[in-house]
KOLZA-186413 format. One record per residue (C-alpha): residue number from 0; chain; y, x, z. Coordinates in Angstrom, 3 decimals, padded with zeros to 6 digits. Each point is the difference from the previous one (the first is absolute). Layout:
<rs>
+-----+--------+----------+----------+----------+
| num | chaine |       yy |       xx |       zz |
+-----+--------+----------+----------+----------+
| NUM |      A |        Y |        X |        Z |
...
+-----+--------+----------+----------+----------+
</rs>
This chain:
<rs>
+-----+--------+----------+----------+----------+
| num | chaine |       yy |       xx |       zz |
+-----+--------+----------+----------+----------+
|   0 |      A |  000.000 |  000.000 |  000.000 |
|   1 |      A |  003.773 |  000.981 | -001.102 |
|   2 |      A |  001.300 |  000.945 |  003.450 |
|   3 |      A |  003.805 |  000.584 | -001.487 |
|   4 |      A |  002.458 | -001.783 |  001.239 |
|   5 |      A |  002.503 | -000.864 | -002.832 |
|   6 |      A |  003.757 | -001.644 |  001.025 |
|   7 |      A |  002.556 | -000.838 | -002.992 |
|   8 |      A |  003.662 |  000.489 |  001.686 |
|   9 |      A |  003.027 | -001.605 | -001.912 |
|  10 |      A |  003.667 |  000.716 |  001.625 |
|  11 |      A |  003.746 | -000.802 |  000.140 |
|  12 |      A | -000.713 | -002.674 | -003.243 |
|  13 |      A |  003.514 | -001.134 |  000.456 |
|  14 |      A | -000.245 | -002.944 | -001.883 |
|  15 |      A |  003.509 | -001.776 | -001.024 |
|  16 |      A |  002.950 |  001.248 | -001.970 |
|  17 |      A |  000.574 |  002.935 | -000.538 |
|  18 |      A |  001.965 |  002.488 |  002.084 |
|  19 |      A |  000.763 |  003.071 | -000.430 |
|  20 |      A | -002.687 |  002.383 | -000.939 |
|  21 |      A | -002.354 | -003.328 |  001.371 |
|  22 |      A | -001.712 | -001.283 | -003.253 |
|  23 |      A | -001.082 | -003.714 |  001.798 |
|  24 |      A |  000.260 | -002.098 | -003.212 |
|  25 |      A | -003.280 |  002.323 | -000.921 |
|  26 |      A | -001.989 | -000.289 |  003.251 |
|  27 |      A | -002.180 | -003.034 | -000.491 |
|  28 |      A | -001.506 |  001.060 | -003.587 |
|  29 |      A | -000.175 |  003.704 |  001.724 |
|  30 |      A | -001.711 | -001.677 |  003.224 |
|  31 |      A | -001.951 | -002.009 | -002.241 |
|  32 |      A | -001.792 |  003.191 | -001.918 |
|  33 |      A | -000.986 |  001.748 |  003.236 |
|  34 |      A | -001.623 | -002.926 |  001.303 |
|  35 |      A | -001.885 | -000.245 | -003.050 |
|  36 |      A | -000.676 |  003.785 |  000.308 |
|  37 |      A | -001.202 | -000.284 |  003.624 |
|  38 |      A | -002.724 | -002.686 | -000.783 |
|  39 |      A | -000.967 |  001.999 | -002.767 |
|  40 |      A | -000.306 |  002.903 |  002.292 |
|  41 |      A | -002.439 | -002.086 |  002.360 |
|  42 |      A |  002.554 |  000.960 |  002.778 |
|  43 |      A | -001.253 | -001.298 |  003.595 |
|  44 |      A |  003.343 | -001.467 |  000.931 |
|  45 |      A |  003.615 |  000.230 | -001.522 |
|  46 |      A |  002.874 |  000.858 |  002.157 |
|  47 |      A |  003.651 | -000.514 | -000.433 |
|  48 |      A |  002.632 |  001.743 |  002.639 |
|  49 |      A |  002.562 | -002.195 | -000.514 |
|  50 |      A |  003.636 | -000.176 | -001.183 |
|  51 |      A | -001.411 | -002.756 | -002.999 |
|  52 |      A |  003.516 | -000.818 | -000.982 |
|  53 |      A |  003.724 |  000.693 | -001.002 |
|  54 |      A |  002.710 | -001.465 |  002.491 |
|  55 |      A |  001.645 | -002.637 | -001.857 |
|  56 |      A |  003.279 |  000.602 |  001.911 |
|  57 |      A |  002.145 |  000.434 |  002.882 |
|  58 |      A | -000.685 | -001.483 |  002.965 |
|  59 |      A |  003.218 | -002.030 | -000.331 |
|  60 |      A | -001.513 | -001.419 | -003.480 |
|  61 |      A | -000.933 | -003.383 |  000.873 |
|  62 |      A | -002.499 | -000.194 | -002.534 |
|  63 |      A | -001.694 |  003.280 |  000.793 |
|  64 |      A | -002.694 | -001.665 |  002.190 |
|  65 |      A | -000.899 | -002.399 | -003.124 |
|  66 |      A | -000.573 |  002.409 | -002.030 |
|  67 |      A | -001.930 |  002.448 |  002.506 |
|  68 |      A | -002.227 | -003.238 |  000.209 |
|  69 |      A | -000.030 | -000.024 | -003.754 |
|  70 |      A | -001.428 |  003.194 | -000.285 |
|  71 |      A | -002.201 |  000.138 |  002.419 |
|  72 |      A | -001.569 | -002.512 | -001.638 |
|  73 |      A | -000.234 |  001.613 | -003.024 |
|  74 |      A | -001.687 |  003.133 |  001.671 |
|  75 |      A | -002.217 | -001.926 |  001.954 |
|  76 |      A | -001.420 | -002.068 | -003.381 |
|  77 |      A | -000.489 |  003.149 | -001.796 |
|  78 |      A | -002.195 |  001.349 |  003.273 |
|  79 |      A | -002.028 | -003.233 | -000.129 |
|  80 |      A | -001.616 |  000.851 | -003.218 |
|  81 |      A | -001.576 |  003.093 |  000.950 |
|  82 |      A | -003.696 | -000.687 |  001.674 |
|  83 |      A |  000.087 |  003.019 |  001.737 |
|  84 |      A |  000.735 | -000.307 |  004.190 |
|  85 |      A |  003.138 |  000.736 |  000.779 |
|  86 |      A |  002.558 |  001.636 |  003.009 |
|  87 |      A |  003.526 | -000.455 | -000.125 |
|  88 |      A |  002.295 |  001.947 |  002.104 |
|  89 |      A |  003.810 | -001.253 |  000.666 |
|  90 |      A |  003.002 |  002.251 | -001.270 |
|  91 |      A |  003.153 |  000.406 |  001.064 |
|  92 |      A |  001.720 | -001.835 | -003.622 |
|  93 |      A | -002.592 | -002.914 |  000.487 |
|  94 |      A |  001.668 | -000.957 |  003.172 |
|  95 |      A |  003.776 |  000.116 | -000.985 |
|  96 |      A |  000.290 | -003.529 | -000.139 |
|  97 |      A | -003.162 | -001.426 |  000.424 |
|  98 |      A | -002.016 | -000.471 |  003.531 |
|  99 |      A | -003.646 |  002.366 |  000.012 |
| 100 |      A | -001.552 | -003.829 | -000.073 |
| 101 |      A |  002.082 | -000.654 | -002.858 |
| 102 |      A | -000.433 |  003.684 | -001.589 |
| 103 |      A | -004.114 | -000.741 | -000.293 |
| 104 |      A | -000.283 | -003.031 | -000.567 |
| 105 |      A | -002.634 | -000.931 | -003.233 |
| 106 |      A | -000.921 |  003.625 | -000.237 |
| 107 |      A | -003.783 | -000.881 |  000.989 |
| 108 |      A | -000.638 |  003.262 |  001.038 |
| 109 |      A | -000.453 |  001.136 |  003.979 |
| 110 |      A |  003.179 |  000.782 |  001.547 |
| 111 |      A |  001.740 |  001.198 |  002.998 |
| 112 |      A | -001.247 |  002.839 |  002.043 |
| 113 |      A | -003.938 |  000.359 | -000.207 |
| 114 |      A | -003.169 |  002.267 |  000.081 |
| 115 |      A | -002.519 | -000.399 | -002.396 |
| 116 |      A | -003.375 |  002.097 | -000.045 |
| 117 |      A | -001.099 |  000.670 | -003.732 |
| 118 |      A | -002.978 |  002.621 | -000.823 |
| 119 |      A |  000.396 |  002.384 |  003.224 |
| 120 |      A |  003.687 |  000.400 | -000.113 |
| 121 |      A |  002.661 | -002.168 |  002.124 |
| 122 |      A |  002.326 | -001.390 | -001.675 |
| 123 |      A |  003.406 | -000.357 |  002.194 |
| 124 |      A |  002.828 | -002.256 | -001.931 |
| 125 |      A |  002.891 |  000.345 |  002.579 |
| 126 |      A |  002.336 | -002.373 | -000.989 |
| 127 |      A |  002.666 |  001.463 |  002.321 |
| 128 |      A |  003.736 | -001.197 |  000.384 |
| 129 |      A |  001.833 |  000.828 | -003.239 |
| 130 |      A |  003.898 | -001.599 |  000.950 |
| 131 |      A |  002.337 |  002.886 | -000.379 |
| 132 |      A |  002.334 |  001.268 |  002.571 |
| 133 |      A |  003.690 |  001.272 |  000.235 |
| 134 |      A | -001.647 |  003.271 |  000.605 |
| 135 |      A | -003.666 | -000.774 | -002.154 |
| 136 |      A | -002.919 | -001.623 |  000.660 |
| 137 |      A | -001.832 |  000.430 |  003.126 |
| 138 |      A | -004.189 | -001.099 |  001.029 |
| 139 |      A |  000.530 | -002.532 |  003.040 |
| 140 |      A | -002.083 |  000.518 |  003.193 |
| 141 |      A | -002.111 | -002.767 | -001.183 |
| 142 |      A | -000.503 |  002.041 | -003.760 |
| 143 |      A | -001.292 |  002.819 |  001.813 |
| 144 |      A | -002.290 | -001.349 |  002.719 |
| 145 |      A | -001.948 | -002.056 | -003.026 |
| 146 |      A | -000.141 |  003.492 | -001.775 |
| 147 |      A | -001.466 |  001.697 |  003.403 |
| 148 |      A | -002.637 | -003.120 |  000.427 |
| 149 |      A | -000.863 | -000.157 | -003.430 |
| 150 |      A | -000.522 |  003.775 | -000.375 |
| 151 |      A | -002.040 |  000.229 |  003.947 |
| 152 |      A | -002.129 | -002.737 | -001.658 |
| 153 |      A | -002.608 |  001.875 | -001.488 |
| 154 |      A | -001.112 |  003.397 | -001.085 |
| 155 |      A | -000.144 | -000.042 | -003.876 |
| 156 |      A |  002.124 |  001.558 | -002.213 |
| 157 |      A |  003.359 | -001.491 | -000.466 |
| 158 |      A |  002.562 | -001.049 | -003.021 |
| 159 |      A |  003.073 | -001.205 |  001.749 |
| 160 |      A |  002.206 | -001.988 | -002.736 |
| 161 |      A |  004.225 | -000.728 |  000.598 |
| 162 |      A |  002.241 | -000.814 | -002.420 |
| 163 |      A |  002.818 |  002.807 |  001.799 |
| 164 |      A | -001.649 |  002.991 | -000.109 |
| 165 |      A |  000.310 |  001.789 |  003.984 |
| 166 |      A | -000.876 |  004.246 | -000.838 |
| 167 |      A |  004.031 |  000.361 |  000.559 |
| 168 |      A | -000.255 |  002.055 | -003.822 |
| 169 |      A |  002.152 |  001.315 | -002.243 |
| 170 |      A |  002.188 | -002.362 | -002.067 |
| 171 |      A |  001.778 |  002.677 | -001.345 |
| 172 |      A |  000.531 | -000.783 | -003.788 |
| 173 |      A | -000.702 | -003.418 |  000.495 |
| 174 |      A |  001.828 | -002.259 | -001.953 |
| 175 |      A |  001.123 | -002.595 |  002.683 |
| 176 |      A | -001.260 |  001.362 |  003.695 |
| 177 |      A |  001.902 |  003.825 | -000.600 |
| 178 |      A |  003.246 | -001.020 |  000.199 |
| 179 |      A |  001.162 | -003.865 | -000.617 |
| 180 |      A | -002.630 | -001.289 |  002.390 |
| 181 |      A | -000.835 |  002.747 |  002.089 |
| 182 |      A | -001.980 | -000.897 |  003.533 |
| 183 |      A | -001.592 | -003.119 | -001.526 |
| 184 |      A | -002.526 |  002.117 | -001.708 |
| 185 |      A | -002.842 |  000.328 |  002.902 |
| 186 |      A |  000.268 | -001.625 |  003.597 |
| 187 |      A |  002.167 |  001.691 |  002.607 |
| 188 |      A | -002.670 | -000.030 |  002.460 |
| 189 |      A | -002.729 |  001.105 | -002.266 |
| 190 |      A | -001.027 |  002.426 |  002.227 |
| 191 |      A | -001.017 | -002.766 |  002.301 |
| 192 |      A | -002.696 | -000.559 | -002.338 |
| 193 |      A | -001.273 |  002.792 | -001.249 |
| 194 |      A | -000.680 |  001.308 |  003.657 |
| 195 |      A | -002.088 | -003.397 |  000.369 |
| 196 |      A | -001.434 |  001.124 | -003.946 |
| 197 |      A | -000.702 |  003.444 |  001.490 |
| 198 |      A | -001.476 | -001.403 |  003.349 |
| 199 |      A | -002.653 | -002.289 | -001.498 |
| 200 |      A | -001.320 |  003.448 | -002.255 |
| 201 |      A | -001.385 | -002.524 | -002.543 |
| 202 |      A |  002.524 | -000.725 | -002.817 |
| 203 |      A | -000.846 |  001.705 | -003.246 |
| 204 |      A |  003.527 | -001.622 | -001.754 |
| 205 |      A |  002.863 | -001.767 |  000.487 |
| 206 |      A |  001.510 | -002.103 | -002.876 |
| 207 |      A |  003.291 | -001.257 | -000.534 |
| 208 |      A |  002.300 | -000.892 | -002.781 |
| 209 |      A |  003.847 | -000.558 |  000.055 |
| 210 |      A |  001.764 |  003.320 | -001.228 |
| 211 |      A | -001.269 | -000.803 | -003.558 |
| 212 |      A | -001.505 |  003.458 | -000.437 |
| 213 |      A | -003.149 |  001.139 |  000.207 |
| 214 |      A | -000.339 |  002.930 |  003.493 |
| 215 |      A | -002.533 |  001.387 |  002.230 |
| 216 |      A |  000.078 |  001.939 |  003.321 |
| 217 |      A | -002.797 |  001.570 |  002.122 |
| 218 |      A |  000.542 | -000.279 |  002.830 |
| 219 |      A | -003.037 |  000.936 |  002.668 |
| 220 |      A | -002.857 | -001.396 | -001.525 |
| 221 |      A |  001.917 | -002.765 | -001.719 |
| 222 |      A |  001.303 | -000.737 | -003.332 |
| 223 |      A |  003.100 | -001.627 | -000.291 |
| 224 |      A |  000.626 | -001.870 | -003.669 |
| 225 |      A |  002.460 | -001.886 | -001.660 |
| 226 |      A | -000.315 | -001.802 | -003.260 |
| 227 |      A |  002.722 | -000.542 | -002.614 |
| 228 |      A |  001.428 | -003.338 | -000.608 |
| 229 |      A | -001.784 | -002.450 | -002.630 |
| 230 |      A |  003.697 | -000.682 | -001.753 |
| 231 |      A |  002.285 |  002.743 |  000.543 |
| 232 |      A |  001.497 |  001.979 | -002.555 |
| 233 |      A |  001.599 |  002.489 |  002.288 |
| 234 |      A | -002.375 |  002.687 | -001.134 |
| 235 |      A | -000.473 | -001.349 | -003.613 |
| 236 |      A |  003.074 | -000.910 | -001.327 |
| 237 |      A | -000.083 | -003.053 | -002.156 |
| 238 |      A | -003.766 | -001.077 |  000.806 |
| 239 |      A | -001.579 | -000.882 |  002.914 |
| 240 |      A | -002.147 |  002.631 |  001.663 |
| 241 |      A | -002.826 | -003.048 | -000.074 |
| 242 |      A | -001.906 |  001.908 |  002.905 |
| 243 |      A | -002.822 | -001.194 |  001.624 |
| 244 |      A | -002.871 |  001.842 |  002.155 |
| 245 |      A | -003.976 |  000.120 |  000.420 |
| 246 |      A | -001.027 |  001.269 |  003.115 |
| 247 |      A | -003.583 |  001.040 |  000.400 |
| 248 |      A | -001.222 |  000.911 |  003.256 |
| 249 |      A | -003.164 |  001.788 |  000.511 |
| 250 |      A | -001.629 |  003.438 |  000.594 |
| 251 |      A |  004.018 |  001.466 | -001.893 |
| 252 |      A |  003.025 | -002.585 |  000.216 |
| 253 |      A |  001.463 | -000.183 | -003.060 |
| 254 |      A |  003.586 | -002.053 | -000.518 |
| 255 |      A |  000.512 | -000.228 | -003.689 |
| 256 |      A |  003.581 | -001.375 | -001.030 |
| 257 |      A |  000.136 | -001.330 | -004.367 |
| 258 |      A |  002.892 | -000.754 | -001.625 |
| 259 |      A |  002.609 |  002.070 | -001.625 |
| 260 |      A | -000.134 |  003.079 |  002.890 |
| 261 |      A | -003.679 | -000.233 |  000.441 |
| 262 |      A | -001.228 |  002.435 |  003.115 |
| 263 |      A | -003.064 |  000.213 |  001.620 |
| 264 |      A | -000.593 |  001.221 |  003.418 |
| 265 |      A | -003.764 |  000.858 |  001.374 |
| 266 |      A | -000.651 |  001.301 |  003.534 |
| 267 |      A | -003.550 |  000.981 |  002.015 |
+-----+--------+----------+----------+----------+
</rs>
């Protein structure tokens, strides 16, 4: 019997006009074609870290909420067509306007923090507070006692899954979290969590989204990854980057990111 453990990861699909370097009128036909890809891949379970659309306006737009709802929608319909289980993490542009009840609603998939145990590997979707800050976003007292229970709660190896990535790294070069939006790149009490990462001595990776590039830091016997955005042209002017991952975990861990900056990353 196959023993690998296969996860396709979509991210930041930003669906909604476009802004900026955000390319949302192209994310449901984008989301659409990794799905596809996924089933064709036999993947075990699909996973999507949030941030599914573009903010349709200030929060003194009256209509903003409307068409949050809108879209939503429109994300959640093109989810319900893939067969595949699903996990759906919260981010921080999902929740702009909308409620979390509001932000999930139709997806169909498992949501909210969770554990789920698939082929000798524990599966930790922490589904941690993502409202920014003055100074950033911070993990509540309640985000990190979940993480602590959820990692003391067994002895297999561990994927933890955020949508803000917490290994504090480099944003240097990064088109929005260098400069413009600097401190809302990671959480400001990361280290909070990966001392409760490094206690429990059983996570192989930790996988995030929201910078819209693709990094990874080792740090003790952890890998720390972040996967470009499914829309954004930041990197690929004029086109969407269209990146999507397969993660196969097994004897190696491999991460493997298509689309227009493909990169693969394989660790013992």
């Amino acid at each position: 019997m196959d023993r690998t453990l296969r996860l396709g990861v979509v991210t930041d699909l930003h669906h909604g006009p476009d802004r900026g370097s955000k390319m949302g009128s192209r994310a449901i036909p984008l989301l659409r074609a990794a799905l596809e890809h996924f089933e064709r891949a036999r993947v075990d379970l699909v996973v999507d870290l949030g941030d599914r659309i573009n903010n349709a306006g200030s929060p003194q737009d009256g209509d903003a909420r409307t068409d949050e709802l809108r879209l939503t929608r429109e994300v959640a319909e093109a989810f319900a067509a893939c067969a595949v289980p699903r996990v759906h993490l919260t981010g921080n542009h999902d929740v702009v306007h909308l409620s979390r009840a509001e932000a999930i609603a139709g997806l169909g998939g498992m949501t909210g923090s969770r554990r789920l145990s698939l082929k000798g590997t524990d599966l930790i979707f922490w589904d941690a507070d993502v409202t920014p800050a003055d100074e950033g976003f911070r993990f509540s007292d309640a985000d990190l006692a979940w993480l602590e229970a959820a990692l003391a709660d067994g002895t297999d190896p561990a994927i933890v899954f955020t949508h803000i990535p917490f290994d504090d790294g480099s944003m240097v070069g990064n088109p929005y979290f260098e400069s413009r939006y600097a401190g809302y790149g990671t959480y400001r009490n990361g280290d909070a969590a990966r001392a409760i990462v490094r206690r429990s001595d059983r996570v192989r990776l930790c996988l995030a989204g929201h910078t819209h590039w693709f990094a990874f830091n080792r740090i003790g016997s952890t890998a720390h990854v972040t996967l470009p955005s499914l829309t954004d042209s930041c990197h690929t002017p004029g086109e969407p980057e269209a990146a999507s991952a397969m993660v196969s975990v097994g004897d190696r861990l491999v991460v493997d990111v298509a689309g227009a900056r493909p990169v693969r990353l394989e660790l013992g």
